[in-house]
C-alpha positions in Angstrom: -12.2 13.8 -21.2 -8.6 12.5 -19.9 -9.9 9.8 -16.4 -6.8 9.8 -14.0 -6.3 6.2 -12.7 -6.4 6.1 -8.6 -3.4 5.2 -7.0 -4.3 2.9 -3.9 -3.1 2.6 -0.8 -3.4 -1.1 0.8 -1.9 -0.6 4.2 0.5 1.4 6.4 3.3 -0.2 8.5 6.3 0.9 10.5 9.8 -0.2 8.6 13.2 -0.3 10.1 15.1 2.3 7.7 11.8 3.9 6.1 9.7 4.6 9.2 6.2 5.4 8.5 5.0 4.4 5.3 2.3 3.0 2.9 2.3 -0.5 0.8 1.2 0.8 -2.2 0.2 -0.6 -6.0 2.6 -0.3 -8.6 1.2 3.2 -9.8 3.2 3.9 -7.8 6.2 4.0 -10.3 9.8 3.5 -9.0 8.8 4.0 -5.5 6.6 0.9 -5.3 6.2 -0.6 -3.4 6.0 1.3 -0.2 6.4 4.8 0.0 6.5 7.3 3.0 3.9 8.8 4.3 4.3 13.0 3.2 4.8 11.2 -0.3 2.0 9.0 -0.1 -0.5 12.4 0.6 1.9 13.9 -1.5 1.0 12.1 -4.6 -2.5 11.7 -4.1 -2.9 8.0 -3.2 -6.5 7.2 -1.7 -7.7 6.0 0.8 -6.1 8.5 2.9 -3.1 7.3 4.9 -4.8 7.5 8.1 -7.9 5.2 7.1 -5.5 2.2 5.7 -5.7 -0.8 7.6 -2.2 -1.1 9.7 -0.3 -4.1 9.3 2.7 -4.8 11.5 5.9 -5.8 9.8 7.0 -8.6 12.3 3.0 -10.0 11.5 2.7 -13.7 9.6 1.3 -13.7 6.2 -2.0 -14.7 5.7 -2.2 -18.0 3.7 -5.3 -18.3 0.5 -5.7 -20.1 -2.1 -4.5 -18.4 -5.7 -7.3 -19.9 -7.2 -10.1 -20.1 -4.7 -12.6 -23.0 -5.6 -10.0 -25.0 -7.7 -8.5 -28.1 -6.4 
């Protein structure tokens, strides 16, 4: 029995250039790391581009620690 890794999808923004589109995990391939939306429903990535969380592109990164609990 052959498992098929999932392909995840860990938010959708609006890009100057791309438009519409998903930050995606490097399963992804060549088109990581975002990729439009008919290609992201396209491929199969999950969840399904209208459940990701939406994350504007002008929006500050969130700082945390790499190691969490390490000084």
């Amino acid at each position: 029995m052959r498992v098929t890794p999932v392909r995840k999808g860990l938010f959708r923004t609006n890009l100057p250039g791309l438009g519409e589109c998903a930050r995606v995990d490097m399963s992804a391939g060549d088109a990581a790391p975002f990729l439009e939306r008919d290609m992201y429903v396209l491929l199969g990535f999950q969840p399904s581009f209208e459940t990701l969380p939406e994350e504007r592109p002008d929006a500050r990164p969130t700082s945390r620690p790499l190691w969490p609990g390490v000084n």
